[in-house]
N, CA, C and O atoms as CSV, one atom per row, in Angstrom:
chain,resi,resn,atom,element,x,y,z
A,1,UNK,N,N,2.521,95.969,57.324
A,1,UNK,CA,C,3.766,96.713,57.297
A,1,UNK,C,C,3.968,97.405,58.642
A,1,UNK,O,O,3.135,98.176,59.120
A,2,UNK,N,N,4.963,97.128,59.142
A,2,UNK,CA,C,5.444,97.892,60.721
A,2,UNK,C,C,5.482,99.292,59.930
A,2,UNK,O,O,5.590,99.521,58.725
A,3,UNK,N,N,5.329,100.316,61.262
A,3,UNK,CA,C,4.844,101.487,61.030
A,3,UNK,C,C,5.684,102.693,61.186
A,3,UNK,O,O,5.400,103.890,61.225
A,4,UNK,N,N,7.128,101.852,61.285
A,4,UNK,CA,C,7.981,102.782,61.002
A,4,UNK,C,C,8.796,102.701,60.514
A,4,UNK,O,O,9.858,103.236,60.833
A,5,UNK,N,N,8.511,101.660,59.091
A,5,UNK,CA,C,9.228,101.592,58.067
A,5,UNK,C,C,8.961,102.127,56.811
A,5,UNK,O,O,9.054,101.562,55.721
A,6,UNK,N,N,8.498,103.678,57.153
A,6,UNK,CA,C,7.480,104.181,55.855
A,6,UNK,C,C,8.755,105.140,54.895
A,6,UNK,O,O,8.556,105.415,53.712
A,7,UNK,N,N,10.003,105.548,55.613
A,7,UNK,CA,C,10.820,106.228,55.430
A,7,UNK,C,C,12.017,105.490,54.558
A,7,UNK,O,O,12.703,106.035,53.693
A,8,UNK,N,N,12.091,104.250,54.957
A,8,UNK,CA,C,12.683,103.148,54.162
A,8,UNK,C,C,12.262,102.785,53.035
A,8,UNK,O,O,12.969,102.302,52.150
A,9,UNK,N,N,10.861,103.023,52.962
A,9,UNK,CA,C,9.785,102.221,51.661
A,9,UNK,C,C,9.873,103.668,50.631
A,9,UNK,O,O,10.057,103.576,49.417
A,10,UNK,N,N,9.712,104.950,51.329
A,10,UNK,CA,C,9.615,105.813,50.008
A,10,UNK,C,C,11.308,105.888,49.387
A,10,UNK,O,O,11.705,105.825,48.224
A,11,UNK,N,N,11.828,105.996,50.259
A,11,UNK,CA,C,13.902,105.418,49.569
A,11,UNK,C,C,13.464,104.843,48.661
A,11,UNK,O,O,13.538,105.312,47.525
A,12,UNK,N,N,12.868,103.625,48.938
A,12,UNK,CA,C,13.396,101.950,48.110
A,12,UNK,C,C,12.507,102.466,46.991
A,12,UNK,O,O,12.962,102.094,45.909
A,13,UNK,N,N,11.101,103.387,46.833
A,13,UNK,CA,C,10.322,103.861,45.841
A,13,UNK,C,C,10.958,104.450,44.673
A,13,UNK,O,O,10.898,104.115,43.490
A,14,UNK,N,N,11.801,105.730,45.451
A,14,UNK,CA,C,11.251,106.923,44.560
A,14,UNK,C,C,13.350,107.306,45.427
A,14,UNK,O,O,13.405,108.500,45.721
A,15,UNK,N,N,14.130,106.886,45.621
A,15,UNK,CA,C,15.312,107.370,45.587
A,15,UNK,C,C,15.339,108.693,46.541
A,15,UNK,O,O,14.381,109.159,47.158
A,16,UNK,N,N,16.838,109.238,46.502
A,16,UNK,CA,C,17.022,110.160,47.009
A,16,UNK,C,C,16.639,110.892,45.913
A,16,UNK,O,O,16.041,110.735,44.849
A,17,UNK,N,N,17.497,112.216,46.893
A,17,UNK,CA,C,17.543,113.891,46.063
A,17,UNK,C,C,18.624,113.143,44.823
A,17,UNK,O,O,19.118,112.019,44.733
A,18,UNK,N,N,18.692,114.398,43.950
A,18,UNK,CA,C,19.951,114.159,43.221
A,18,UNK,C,C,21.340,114.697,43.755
A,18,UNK,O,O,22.324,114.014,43.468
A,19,UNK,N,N,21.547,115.959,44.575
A,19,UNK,CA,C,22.379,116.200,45.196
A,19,UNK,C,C,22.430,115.580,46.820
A,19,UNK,O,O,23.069,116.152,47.703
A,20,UNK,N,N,21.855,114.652,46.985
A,20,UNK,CA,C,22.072,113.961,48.905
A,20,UNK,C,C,23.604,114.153,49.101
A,20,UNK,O,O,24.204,114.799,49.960
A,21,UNK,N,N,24.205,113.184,47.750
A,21,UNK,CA,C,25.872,112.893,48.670
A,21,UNK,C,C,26.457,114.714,49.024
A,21,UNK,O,O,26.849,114.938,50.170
A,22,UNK,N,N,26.466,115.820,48.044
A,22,UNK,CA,C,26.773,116.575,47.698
A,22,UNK,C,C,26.741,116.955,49.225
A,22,UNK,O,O,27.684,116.883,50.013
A,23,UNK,N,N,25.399,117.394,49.484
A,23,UNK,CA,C,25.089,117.973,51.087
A,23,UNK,C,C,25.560,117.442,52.033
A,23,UNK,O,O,25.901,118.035,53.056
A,24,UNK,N,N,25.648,116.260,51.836
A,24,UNK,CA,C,25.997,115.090,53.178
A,24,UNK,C,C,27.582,115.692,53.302
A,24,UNK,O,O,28.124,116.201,54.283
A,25,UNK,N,N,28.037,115.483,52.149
A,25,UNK,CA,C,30.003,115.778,52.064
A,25,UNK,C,C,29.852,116.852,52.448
A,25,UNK,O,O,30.179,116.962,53.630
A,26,UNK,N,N,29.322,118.179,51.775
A,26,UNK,CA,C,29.756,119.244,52.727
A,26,UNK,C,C,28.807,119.699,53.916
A,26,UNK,O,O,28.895,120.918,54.061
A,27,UNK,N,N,27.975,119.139,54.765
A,27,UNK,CA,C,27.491,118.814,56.273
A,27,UNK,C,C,28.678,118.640,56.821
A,27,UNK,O,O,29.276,119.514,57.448
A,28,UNK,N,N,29.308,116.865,56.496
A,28,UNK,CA,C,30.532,116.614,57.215
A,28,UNK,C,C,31.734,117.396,57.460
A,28,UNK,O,O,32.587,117.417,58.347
A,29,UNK,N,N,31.512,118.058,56.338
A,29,UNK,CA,C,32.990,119.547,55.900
A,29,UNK,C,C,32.531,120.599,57.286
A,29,UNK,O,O,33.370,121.100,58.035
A,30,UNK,N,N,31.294,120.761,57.401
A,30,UNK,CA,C,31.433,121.964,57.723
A,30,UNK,C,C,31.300,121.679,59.457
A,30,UNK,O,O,31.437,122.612,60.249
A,31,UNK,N,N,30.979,120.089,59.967
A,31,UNK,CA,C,30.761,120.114,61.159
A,31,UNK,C,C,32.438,119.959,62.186
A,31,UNK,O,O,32.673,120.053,63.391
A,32,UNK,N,N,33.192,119.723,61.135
A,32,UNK,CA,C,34.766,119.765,62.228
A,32,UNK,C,C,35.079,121.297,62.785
A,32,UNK,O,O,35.705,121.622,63.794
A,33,UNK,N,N,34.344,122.240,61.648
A,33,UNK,CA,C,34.715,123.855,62.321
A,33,UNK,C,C,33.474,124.124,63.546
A,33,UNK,O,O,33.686,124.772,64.571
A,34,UNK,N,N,32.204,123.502,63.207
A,34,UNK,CA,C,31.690,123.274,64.291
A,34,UNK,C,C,32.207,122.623,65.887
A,34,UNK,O,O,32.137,122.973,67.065
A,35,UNK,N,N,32.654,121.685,65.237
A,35,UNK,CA,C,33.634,121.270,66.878
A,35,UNK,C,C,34.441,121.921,67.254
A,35,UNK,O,O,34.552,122.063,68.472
A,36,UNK,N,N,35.292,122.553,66.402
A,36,UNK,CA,C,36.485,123.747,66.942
A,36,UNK,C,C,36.036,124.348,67.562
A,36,UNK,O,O,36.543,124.583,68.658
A,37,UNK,N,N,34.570,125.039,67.084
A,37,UNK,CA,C,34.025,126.242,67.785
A,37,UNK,C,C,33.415,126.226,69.000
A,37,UNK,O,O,33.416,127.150,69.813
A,38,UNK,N,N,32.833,125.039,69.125
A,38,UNK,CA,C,32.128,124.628,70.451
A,38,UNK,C,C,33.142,124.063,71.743
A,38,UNK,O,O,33.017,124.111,72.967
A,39,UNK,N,N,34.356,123.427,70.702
A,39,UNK,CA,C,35.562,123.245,71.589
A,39,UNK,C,C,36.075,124.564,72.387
A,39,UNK,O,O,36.404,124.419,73.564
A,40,UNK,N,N,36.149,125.791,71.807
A,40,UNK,CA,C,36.665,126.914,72.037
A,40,UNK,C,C,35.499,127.692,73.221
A,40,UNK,O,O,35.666,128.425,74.196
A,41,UNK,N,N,34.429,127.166,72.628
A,41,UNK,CA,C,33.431,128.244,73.851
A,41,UNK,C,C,33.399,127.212,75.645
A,41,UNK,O,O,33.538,127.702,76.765
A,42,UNK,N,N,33.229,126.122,75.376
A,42,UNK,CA,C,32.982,125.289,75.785
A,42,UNK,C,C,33.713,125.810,77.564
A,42,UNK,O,O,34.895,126.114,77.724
A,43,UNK,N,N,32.804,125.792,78.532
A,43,UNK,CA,C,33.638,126.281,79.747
A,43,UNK,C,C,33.527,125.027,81.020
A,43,UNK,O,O,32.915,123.976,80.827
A,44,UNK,N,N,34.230,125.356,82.323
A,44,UNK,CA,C,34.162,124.406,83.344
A,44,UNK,C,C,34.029,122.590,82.869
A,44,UNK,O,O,34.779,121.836,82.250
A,45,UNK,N,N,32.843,122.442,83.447
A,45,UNK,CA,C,33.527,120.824,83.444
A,45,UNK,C,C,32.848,120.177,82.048
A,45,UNK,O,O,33.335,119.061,81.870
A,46,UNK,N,N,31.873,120.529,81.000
A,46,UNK,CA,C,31.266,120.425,79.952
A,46,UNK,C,C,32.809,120.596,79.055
A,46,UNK,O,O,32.888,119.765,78.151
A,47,UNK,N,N,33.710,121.290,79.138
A,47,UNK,CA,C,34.432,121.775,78.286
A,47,UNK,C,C,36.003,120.362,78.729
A,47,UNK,O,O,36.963,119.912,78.104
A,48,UNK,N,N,35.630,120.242,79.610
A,48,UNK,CA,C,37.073,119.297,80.444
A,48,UNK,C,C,36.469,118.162,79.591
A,48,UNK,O,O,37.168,117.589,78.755
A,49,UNK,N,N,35.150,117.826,79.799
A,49,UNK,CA,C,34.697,116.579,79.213
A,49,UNK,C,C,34.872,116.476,78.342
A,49,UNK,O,O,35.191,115.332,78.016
A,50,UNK,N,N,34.820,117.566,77.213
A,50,UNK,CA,C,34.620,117.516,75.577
A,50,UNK,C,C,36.465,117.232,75.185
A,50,UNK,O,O,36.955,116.541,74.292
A,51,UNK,N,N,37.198,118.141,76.339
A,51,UNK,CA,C,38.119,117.743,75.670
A,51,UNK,C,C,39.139,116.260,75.855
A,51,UNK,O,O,40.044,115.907,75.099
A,52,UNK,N,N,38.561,115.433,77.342
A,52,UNK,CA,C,39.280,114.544,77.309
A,52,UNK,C,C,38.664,113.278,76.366
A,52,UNK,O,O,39.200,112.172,76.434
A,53,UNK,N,N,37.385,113.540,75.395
A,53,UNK,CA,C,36.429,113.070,74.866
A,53,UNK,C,C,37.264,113.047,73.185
A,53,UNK,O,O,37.156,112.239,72.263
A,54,UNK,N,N,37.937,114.073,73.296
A,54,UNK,CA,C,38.824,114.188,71.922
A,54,UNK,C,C,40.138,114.276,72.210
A,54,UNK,O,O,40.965,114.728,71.418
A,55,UNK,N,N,40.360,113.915,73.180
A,55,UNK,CA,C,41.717,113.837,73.548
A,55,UNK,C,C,42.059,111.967,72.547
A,55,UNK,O,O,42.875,111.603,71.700
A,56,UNK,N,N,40.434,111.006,73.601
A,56,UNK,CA,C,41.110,110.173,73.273
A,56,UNK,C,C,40.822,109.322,72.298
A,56,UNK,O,O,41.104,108.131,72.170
A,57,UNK,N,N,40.080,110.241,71.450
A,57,UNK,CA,C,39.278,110.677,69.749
A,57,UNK,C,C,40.759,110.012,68.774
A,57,UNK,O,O,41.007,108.969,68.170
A,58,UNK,N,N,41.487,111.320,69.069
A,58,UNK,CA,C,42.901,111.670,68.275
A,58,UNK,C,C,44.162,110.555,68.735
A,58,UNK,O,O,45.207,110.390,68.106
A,59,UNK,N,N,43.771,109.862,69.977
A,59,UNK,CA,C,44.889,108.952,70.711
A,59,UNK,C,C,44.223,107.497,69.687
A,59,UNK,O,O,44.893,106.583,69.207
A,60,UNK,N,N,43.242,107.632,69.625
A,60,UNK,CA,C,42.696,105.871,68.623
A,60,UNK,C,C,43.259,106.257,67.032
A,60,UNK,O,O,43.771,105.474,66.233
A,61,UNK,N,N,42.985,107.748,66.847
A,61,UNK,CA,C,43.484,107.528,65.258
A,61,UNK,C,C,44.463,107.424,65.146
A,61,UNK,O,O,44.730,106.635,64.240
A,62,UNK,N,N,45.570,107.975,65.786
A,62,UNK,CA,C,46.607,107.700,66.226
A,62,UNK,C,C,47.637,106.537,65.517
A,62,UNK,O,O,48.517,106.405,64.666
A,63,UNK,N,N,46.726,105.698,66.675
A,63,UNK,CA,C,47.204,104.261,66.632
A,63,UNK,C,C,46.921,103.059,65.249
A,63,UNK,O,O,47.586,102.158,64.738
A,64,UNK,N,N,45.509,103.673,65.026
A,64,UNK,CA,C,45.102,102.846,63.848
A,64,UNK,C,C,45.619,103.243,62.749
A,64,UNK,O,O,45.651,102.335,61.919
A,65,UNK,N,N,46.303,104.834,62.164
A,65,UNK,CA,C,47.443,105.227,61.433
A,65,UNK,C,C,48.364,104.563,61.444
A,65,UNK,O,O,48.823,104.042,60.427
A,66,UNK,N,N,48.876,104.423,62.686
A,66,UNK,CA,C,50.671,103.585,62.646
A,66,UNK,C,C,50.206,102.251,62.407
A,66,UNK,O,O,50.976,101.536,61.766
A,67,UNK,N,N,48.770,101.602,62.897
A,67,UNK,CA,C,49.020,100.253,62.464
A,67,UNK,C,C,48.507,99.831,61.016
A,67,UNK,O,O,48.632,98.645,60.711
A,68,UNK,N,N,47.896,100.781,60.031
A,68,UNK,CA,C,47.911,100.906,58.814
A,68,UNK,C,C,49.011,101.048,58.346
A,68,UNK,O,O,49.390,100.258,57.481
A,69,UNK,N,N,49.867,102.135,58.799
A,69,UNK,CA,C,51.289,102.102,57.945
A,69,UNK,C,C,52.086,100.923,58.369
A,69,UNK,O,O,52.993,100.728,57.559
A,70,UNK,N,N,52.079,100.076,59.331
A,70,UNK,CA,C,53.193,99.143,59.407
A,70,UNK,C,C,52.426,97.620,58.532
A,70,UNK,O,O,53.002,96.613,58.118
A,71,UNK,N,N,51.194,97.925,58.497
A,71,UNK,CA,C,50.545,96.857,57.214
A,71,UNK,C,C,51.497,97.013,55.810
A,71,UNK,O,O,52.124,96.117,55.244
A,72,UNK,N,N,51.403,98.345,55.465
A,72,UNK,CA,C,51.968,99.265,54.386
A,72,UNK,C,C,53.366,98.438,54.185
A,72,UNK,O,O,53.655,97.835,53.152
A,73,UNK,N,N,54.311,98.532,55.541
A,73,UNK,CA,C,55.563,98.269,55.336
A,73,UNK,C,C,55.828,96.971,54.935
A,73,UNK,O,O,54.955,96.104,54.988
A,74,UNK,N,N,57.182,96.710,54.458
A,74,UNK,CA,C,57.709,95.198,53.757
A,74,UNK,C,C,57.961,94.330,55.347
A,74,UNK,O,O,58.715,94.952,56.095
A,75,UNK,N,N,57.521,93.246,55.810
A,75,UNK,CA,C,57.563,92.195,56.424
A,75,UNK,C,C,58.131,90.507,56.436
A,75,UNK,O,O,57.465,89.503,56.186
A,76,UNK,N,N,59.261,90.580,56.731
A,76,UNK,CA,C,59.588,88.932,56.336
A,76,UNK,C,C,58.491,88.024,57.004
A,76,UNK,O,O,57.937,88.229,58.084
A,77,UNK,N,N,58.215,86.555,55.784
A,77,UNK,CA,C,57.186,85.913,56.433
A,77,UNK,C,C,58.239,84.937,57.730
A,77,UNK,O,O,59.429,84.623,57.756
A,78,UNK,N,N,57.276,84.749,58.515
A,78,UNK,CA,C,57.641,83.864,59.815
A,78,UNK,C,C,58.013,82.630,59.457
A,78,UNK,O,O,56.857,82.229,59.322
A,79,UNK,N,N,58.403,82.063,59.296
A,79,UNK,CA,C,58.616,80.312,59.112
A,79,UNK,C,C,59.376,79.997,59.972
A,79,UNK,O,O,60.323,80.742,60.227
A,80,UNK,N,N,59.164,78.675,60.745
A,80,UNK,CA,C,60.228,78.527,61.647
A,80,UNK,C,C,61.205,77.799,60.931
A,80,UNK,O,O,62.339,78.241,61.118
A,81,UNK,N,N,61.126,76.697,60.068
A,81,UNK,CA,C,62.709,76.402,59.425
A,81,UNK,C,C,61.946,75.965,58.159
A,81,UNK,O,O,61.187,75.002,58.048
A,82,UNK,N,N,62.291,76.843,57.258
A,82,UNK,CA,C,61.715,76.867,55.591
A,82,UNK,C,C,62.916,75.795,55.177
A,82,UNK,O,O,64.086,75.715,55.554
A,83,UNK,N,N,61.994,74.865,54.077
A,83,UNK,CA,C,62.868,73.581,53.834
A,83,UNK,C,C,63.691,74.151,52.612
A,83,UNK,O,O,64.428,73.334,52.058
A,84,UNK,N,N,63.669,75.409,52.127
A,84,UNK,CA,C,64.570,75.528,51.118
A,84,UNK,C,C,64.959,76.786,51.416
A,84,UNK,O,O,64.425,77.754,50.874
A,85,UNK,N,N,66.522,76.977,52.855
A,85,UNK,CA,C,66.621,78.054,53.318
A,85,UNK,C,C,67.800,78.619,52.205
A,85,UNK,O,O,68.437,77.917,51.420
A,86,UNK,N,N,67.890,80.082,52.378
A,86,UNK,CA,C,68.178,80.780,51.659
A,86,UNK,C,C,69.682,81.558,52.347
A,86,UNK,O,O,69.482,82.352,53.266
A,87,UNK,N,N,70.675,81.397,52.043
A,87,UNK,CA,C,71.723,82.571,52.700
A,87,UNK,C,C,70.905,83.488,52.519
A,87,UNK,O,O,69.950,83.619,51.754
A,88,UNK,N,N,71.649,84.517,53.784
A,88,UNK,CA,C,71.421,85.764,54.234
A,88,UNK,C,C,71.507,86.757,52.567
A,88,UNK,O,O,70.635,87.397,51.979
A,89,UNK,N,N,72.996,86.487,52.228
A,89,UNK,CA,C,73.607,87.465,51.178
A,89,UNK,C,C,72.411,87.142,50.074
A,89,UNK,O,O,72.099,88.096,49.361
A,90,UNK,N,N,71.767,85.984,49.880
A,90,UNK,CA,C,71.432,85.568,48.641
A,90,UNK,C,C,69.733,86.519,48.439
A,90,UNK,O,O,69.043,86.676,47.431
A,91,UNK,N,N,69.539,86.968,49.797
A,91,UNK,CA,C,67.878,87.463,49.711
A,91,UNK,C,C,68.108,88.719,49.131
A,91,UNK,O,O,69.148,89.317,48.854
A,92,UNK,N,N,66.372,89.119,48.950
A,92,UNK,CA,C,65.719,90.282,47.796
A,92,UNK,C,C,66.078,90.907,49.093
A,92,UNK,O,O,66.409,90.218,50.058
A,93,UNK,N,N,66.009,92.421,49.137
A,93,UNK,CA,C,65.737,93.572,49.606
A,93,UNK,C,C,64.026,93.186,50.230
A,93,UNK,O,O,63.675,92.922,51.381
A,94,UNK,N,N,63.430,93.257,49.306
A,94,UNK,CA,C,61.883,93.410,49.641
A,94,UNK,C,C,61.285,92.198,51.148
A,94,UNK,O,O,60.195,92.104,51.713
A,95,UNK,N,N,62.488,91.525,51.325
A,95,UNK,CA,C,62.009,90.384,52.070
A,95,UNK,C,C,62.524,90.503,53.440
A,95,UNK,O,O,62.517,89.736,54.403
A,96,UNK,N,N,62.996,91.752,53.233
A,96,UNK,CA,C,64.243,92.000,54.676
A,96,UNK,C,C,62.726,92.558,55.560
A,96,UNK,O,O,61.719,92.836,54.910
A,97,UNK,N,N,62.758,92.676,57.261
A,97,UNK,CA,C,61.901,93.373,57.949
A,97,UNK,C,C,62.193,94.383,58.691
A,97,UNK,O,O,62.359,94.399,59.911
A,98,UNK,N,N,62.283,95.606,57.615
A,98,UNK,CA,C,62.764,96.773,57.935
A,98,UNK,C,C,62.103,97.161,59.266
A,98,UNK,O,O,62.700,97.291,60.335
A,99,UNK,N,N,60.793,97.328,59.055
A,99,UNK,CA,C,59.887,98.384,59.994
A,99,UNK,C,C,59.633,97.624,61.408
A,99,UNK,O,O,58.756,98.382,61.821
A,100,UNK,N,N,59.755,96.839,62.249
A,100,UNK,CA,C,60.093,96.180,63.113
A,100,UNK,C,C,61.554,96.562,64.008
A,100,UNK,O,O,61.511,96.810,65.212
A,101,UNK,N,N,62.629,96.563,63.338
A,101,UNK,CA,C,63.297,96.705,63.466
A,101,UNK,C,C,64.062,98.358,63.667
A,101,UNK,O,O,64.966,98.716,64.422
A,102,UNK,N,N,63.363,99.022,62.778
A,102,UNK,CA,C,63.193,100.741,63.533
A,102,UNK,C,C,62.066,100.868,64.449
A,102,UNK,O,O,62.426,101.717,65.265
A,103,UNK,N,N,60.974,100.500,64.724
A,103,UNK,CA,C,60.098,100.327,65.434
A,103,UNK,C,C,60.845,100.150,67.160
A,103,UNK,O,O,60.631,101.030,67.995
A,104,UNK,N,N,61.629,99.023,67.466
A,104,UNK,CA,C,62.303,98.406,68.053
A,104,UNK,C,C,63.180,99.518,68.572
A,104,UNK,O,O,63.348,99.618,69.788
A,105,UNK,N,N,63.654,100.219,67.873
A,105,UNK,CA,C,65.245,100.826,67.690
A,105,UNK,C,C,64.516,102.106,68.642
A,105,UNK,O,O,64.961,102.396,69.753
A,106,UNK,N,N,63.556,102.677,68.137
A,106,UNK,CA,C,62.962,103.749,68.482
A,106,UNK,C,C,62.333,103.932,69.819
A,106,UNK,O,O,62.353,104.983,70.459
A,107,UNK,N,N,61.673,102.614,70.247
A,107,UNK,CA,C,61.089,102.718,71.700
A,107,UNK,C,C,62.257,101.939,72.483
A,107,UNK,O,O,62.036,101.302,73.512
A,108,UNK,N,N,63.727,102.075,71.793
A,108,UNK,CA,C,64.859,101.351,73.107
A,108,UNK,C,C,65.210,102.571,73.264
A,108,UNK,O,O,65.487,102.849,74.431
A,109,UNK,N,N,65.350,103.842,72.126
A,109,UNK,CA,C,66.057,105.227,72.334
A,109,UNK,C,C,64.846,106.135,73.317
A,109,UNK,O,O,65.053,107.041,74.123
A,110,UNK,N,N,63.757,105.602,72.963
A,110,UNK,CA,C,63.058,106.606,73.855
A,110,UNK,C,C,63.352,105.894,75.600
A,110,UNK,O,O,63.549,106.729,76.482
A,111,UNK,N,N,63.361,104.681,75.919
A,111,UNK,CA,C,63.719,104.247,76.830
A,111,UNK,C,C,64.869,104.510,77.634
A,111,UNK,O,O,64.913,104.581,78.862
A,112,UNK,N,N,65.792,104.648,76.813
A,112,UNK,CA,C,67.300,105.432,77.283
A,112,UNK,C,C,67.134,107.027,77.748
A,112,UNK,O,O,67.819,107.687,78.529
A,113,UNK,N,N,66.046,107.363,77.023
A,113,UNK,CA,C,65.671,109.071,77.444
A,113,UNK,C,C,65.067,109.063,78.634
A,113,UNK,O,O,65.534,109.601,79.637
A,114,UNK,N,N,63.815,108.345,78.570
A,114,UNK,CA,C,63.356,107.959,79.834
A,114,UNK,C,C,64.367,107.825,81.402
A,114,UNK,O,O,64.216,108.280,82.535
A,115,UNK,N,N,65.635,106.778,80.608
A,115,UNK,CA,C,66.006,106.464,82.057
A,115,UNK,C,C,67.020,107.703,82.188
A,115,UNK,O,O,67.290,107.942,83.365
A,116,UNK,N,N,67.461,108.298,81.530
A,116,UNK,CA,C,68.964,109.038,81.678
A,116,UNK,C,C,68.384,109.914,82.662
A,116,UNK,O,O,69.064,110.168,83.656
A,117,UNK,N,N,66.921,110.555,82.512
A,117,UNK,CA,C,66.522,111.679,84.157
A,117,UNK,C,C,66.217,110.941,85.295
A,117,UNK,O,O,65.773,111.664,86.187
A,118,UNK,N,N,66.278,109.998,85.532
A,118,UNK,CA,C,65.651,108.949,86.278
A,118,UNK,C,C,66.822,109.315,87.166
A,118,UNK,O,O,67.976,109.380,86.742
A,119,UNK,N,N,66.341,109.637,88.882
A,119,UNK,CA,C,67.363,109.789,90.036
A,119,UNK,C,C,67.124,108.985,90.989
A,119,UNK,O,O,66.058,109.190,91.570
A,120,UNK,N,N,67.818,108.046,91.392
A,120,UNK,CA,C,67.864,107.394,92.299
A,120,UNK,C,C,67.118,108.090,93.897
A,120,UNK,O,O,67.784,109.035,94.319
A,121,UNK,N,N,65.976,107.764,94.701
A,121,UNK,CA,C,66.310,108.472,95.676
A,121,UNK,C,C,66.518,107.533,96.664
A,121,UNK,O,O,66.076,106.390,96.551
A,122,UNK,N,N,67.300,107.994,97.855
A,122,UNK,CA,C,67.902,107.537,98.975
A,122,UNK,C,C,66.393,107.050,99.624
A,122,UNK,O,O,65.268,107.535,99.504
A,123,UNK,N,N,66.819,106.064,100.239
A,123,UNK,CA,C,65.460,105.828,101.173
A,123,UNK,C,C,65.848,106.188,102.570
A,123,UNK,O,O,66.851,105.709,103.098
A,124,UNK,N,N,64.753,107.349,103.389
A,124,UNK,CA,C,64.390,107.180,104.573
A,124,UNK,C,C,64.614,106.652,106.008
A,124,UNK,O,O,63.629,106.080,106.475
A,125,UNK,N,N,65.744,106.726,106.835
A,125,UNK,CA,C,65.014,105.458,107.877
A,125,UNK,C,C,64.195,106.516,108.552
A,125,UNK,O,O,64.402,107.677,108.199
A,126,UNK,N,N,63.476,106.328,109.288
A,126,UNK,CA,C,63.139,106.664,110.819
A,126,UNK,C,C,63.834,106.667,111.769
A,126,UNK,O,O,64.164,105.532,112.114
A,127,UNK,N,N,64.432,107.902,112.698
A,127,UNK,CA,C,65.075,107.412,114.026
A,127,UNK,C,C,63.998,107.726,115.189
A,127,UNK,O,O,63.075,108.540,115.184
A,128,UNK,N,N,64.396,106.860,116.141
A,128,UNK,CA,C,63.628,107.168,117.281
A,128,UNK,C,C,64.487,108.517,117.895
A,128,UNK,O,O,65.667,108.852,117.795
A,129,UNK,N,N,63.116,109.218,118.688
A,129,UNK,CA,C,63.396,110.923,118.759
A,129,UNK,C,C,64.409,110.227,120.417
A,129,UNK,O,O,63.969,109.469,121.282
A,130,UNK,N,N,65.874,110.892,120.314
A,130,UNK,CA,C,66.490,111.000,121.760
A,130,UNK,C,C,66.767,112.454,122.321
A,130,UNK,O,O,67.127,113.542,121.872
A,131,UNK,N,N,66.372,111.842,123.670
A,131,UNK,CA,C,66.377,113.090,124.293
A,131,UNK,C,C,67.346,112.982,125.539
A,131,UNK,O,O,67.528,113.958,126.266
């Protein structure tokens, strides 16, 4: 028996505690006020680190939220020419592809925000200095 599998073997024996999950759940409970707190003391460049470290913590959940909810949303399937096509008027609701389509709508309006401060600047020449 390798010799540091003795911790695995009394598990597989004799089980956990009866309360493990209990502690484990509130460990996990209690270590996010731990990060607040260490977030808060945290100074100079230890503290810059921690926070661009959860900056981009919160930027992945982020993303994997919106791309869970657009799983969530109703999606027309792709077909390029379904042999038994359907008028427009004749389809379900449920088959329409809503969330694409506000998706779409939303990063053309933020784009329009974007450009409306957008200032042209004049370019530069150089003159030669006369004297």
């Amino acid at each position: 028996m390798p010799q540091n599998e003795h911790i695995e073997l009394h598990r597989k024996r004799y089980g956990r505690q009866l309360d493990h999950e209990t502690k484990k759940r509130k460990k996990e409970a209690r270590e996010v006020h731990k990060r607040a707190e260490y977030a808060k003391k945290a100074l100079g460049l230890k503290g810059k680190m921690f926070a661009k470290k959860r900056h981009q913590e919160k930027a992945m959940m982020k993303k994997t939220i919106a791309m869970h909810e657009e799983k969530e949303q109703k999606h027309k399937a792709d077909d390029g020419a379904p042999q038994n096509a359907v008028p427009a008027y004749l389809l379900e609701r449920d088959q329409v592809d809503r969330a694409k389509v506000l998706s779409n709508t939303i990063k053309q309006k933020r784009k329009e925000k974007a450009g409306k401060w957008e200032v042209p600047l004049p370019k530069v020449c150089r003159r030669p200095l006369q004297q």
